[in-house]
Phi, psi and omega in degrees: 000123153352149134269176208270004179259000170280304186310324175284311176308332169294295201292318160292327156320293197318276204338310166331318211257313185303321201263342173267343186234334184295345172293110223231125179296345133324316173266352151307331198259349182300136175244135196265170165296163180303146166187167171332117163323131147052041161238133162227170183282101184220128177253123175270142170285348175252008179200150191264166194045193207233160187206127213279146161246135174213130222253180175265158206318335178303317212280171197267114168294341163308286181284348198271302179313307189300294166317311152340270168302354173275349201287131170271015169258336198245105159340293188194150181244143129273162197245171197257087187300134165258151168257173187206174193274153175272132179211115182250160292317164211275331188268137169004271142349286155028280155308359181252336181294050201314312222285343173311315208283322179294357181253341182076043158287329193280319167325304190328269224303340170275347181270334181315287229295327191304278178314312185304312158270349168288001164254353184077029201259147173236009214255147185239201184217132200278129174256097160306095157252106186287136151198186173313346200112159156238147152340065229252004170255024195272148198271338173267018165213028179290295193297358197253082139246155168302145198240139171274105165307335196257022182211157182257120175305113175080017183284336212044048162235157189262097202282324188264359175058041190244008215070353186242108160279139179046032189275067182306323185205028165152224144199161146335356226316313205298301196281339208014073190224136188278001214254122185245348187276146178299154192260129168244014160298163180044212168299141179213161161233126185285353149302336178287297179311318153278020200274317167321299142338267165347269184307344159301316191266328181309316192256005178186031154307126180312119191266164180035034166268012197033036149229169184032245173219162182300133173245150224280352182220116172281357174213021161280145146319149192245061174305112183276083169265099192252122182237020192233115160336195174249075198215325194082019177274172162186188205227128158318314146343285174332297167285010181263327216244336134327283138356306195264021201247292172327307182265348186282346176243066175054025202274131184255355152221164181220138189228137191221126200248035160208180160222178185200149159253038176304091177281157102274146177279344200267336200265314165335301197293327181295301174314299180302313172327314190267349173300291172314294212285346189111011193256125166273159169243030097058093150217163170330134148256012146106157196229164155206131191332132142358143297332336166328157162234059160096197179239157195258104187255032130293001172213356129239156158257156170268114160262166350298017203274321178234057161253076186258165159275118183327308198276038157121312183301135184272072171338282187253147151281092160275128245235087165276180230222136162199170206280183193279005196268339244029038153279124170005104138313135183292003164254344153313115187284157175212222180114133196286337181287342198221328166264140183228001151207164197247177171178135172346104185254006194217136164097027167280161212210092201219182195279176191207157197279155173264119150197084171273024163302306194252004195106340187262089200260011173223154197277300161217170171185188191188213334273177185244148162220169180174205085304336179271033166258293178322322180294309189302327183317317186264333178283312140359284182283345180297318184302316184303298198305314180328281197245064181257296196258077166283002162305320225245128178318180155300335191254345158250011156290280190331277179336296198294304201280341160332316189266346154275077172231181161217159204305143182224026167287338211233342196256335181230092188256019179252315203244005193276011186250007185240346197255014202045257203287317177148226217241125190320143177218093162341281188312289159349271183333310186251017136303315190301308195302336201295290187260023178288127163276345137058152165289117185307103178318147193303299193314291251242049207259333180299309207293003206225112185235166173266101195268199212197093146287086210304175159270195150258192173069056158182154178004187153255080200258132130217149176266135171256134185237150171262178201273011159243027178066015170295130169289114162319301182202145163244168150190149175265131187254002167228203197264127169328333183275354161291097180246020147291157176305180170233155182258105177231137179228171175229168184155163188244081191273026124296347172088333160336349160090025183216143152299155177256155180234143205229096171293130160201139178273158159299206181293163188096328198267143171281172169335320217326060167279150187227155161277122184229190159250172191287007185288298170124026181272140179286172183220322175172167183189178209172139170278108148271022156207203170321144156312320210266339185332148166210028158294005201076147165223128165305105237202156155215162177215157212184142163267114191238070168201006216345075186270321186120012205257156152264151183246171194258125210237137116246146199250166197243137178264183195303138157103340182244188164296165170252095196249116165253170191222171147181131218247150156257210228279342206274344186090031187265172210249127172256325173196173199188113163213211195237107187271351179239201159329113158295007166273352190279153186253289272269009161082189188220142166252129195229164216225175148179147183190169190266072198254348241209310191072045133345291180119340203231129167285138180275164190234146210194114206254148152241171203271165177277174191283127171107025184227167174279140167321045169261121180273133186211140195240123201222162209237150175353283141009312187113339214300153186259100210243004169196157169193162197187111156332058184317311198237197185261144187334317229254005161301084162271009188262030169094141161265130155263146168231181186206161180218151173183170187247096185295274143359281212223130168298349187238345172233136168282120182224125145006113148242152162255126159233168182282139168234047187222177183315084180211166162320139171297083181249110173278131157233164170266152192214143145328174138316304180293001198015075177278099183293136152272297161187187209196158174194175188244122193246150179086350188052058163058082130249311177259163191238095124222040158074119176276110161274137203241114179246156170228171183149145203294109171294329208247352191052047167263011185090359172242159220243150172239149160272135167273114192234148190194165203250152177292345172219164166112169158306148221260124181223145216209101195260142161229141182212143168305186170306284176309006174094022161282102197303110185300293167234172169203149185186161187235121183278333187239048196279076193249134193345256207253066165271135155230011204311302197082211191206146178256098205237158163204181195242117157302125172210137190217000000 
């Protein structure tokens, strides 16, 4: 063996010779973790305990480390890392932000950060803030700004030919100027001066820099458009001809923190435009002074807030403003026409323009309130999802987030029906994004299977078909001697970003559900009622808590109560009640959908054969919020249902089928349960009771009805809202099969 004073001189030679010849402009520019200055860590393979060296602060620790672990006396070199107590995010400031905790943000942002990397996204997302200007020298948005790659700064040339000189991290519109900083020439307000700023650091101020405070998105970029003086005015031109600035240079949301009660037919047209391109839209509903109690903008509107498309299409998110309890701000415009979520408007602590020329001697302060604070909140979040998901259209960015709120019924019981979905939830938002399925694009039409539940008087089968009905997969989910039907539902309720196929035997069969892949590799299962049960169960899956999470829905088939359960994927029991009499057998058949445009799905029963055609639409809870008479009262042979958006992509509507011996009569019902329509499937041949699935079948963006007969051969119909028939196809075409078939839709 050495002795330790050779072994330190070989080593210390080496080291010398490294930190004087050894330095590579590669290992300069690598940035290490925090660690002891200009210390590393070193275990000799011939001596015990570990022993420290220390170099000077400058030198590159890099080759010093390297020179080490190549030495062939030394086990390992390490550098001397530090820890520190935790703070998520890192900035000051931070803790002043109230309006962070009401949104569930600080959870959000570690399933962001997650999801990003196990997907590998690196990608950010651009915020078009039409406003007064930002600060462009504030130490939390110097680095976030958007950059015009395709232009040189400060050449006074229009280097990208877009028209715009030097239009570098933005424009001018009020000034036609590349100078995006607020003007403090002439009269000014200095709330106008900060306004830009502000609203700019709410939704998107550099995180975890140990400075100042956080923004609602760590990684979007900041498009400076300024279209309001320092006054806090502009002109419909301006923002219009912004808007379309936004959109030709890549902006994926755009936030607009003011109003007016102006229509242009010029502005619309702009607005509908960045709609077509794929641009979310984002605005204020707008606020009025003490004594007001906001403006009711069902009976007058504001813009840009109520630049909706008549039929329906949602153009803008319009953001109303609320306390920290979630109640209306008392200055908050509001109206079910024009707001569709709401979000913390008061008491914010956000970054602020730098001047003291002008008075303005901090970096930040507050507090602020507003609809313009509450809009960046939602742009924010909007940014997050842009970039979890780039996959995913402007408008099914729109869906989640609308539907990632939480309820303001029980807190505001004068306004919640005007503030639209409720009061905004991060942590929502990006559970929806985790598992939204989103449409499946026309290339990507293979990914999309039909999965298949045999019936009876066969095997326990179910089949996976690819869209050209090819079989994919079988697998049997019970024991072979079972020949009752299956039952099937899909859905992705683990959270895992894939769907599942969600398994029940019919009558004969116990409680059993089980879980698979589209393989047919199991995942979980669970007895949802007695074991001994041998009625069947019914199944469906729906986020009806809107957590983003889907739960497991179940009906007790014939022979038990009309007992619904609902379970998540593990099989623990979340709530549970009785949707018809509990003495009635004829079991219960169940559903779930979005009929309200809530965000949170209903569960929706029909009674089993020997019950009346009562259709009943519920709330988790059991609360009963619609119910209705699918065929005439003297009708017993049981309702099968489906919910699906048939019509219109954004409203969900009820179909109904008999699902015992009666005419194939499909009809459709609203939420309140209004018929809408009906039509004859099978062309009236069969009487032996249908099941009825809905689910896009063709990826034209509207759900088809899937009709199939409850015994008979499993023959299998699609028809359109209006009763066209589309497809037809037999999955099982095996001699004297009369079983029938149960089907939903797969989408990977």
């Amino acid at each position: 063996m050495k002795n330790l004073a050779s072994v330190l001189f070989s080593i210390t030679v080496l080291a010398a010779v490294v930190l004087i010849y050894g330095r590579t402009d590669t290992m300069a520019k690598m940035k290490l973790a925090s660690h002891e200055s200009g210390q590393i860590v070193v275990k000799f393979k011939e001596l015990s305990g570990l022993y420290t060296f220390k170099f000077e602060s400058n030198s590159d620790l890099r080759s010093v480390l390297t020179a080490y672990n190549n030495n062939p006396l030394v086990e390992y070199a390490e550098l001397n890392y530090i820890f520190q107590t935790t703070n998520f995010p890192n900035d000051p400031e931070y803790g002043k932000q109230n309006y962070i905790q009401l949104i569930s943000a600080r959870e959000a942002w570690s399933k962001e950060l997650l999801y990003k990397q196990l997907k590998g996204l690196k990608g950010d997302a651009t915020i078009a803030f039409l406003d007064t200007g930002i600060d462009t020298d504030h130490p939390d948005l110097q680095s976030k700004l958007w950059i015009n790659e395709n232009e040189i700064p400060n050449n006074g040339i229009d280097d990208d030919g877009n028209g715009y000189i030097d239009d570098y991290n933005g424009w001018n519109f009020v000034s036609k100027n590349s100078n995006i900083n607020p003007d403090t020439t002439g009269a000014y307000s200095l709330d106008a001066l900060q306004h830009g700023t502000v609203m700019a650091s709410i939704a998107a101020a550099e995180s975890n820099n140990n400075e100042g405070v956080t923004g609602i998105s760590w990684d979007a970029k900041v498009m400076s458009l300024k279209v309001l003086n320092n006054q806090g005015l502009g002109s419909s031109l301006d923002v219009k001809s912004a808007i379309d600035y936004a959109v030709a240079n890549g902006a994926d949301v755009i936030n607009m923190s003011f109003f007016g009660l102006g229509y242009n037919q010029f502005l619309y047209d702009a607005i509908q435009s960045a709609y077509n391109a794929g641009v979310v839209i984002v605005a204020a509903a707008g606020n009025t002074d003490s004594p007001e109690n906001g403006n009711n903008l069902n009976v007058q509107k504001s813009y840009p807030v109520c630049y909706d498309n008549p039929n329906g299409t949602n153009y803008v998110i319009g953001v109303a403003a609320l306390d920290n309890l979630g109640r209306k701000s008392v200055f908050s415009s509001y109206g079910s026409d024009c707001v569709d979520i709401s979000a913390p408007g008061e008491g914010f602590y956000a970054a602020t323009m730098y001047n003291p020329q002008v008075g303005l001697t901090t970096f930040y302060g507050g507090p602020f309130a507003g609809t313009s604070v509450a809009s960046p909140v939602i742009a924010g979040g909007a940014a997050v999802v842009r970039s979890m998901r780039p996959d995913l259209s402007n408008g099914e960015v729109i869906d989640i987030i609308i539907k990632a709120a939480d309820d303001l019924s029980a807190v505001d019981t004068e306004f919640a029906q005007d503030l639209g979905s409720g009061r905004f939830n991060l942590l929502k938002a990006v559970n929806r994004a985790e598992t939204f399925a989103g449409k499946t694009p026309a290339k990507e039409i293979s990914n999309v299977y039909v999965v298949v539940g045999l019936g009876f008087q066969s095997v326990p089968q179910v089949k996976v078909l690819d869209a050209n009905k090819k079989l994919v997969s079988s697998f049997f989910p019970y024991d072979l001697n079972f020949n009752g039907a299956i039952n099937v539902a899909t859905g992705d309720v683990n959270g895992d970003g894939a769907a599942e196929i969600i398994t029940a035997p019919g009558p004969g069969g116990g409680p059993h559900v089980r879980i698979y892949d589209r393989f047919g590799n199991s995942i979980g299962q669970f007895f949802a009622y007695n074991q001994f049960f041998r009625g069947g169960v019914n199944i469906a899956v729906g986020d009806v808590d809107n957590d983003g999470q889907l739960e497991i829905i179940t009906g007790a088939g014939p022979g038990g109560g009309p007992h619904v359960r609902i379970f998540d994927y593990r099989g623990n029991l979340e709530n549970e009640f009785f949707a018809y009499a509990p003495g009635f057998r004829g079991g219960v058949n169940v559903a779930s959908g979005d009929l309200d445009g809530d965000g949170t799905d209903e569960i929706i029963t029909g009674a089993g054969p020997g019950g009346g055609p009562h259709v009943r639409v519920f709330n988790r809870l059991g609360g009963v919020k619609a119910q209705f008479f699918a065929y005439h009262a003297s009708f017993e042979g049981g309702v099968n249902v489906e919910v699906g958006n048939l019509a219109n992509p954004t409203v969900s509507l009820i179909t109904v089928a008999p699902a015992t011996v009666a005419q194939p009569i499909v009809k459709m019902f609203n939420g309140n349960g209004n018929f809408i329509s009906q039509y004859l499937v099978f062309d009236g041949r069969s009487e032996h009771g249908l099941q009825v699935s809905v689910f896009d079948y063709n990826n034209d963006g509207l759900d088809e009805v899937v009709v199939s007969q409850a015994r008979g051969p499993a023959d299998i119909e699609v028809y359109d809202f209006v009763g066209k028939k589309l497809d037809s196809f037999n999955p099982h075409d095996v001699g004297r099969y009369f079983g029938g078939v149960r089907t939903d839709l797969l989408i990977y």
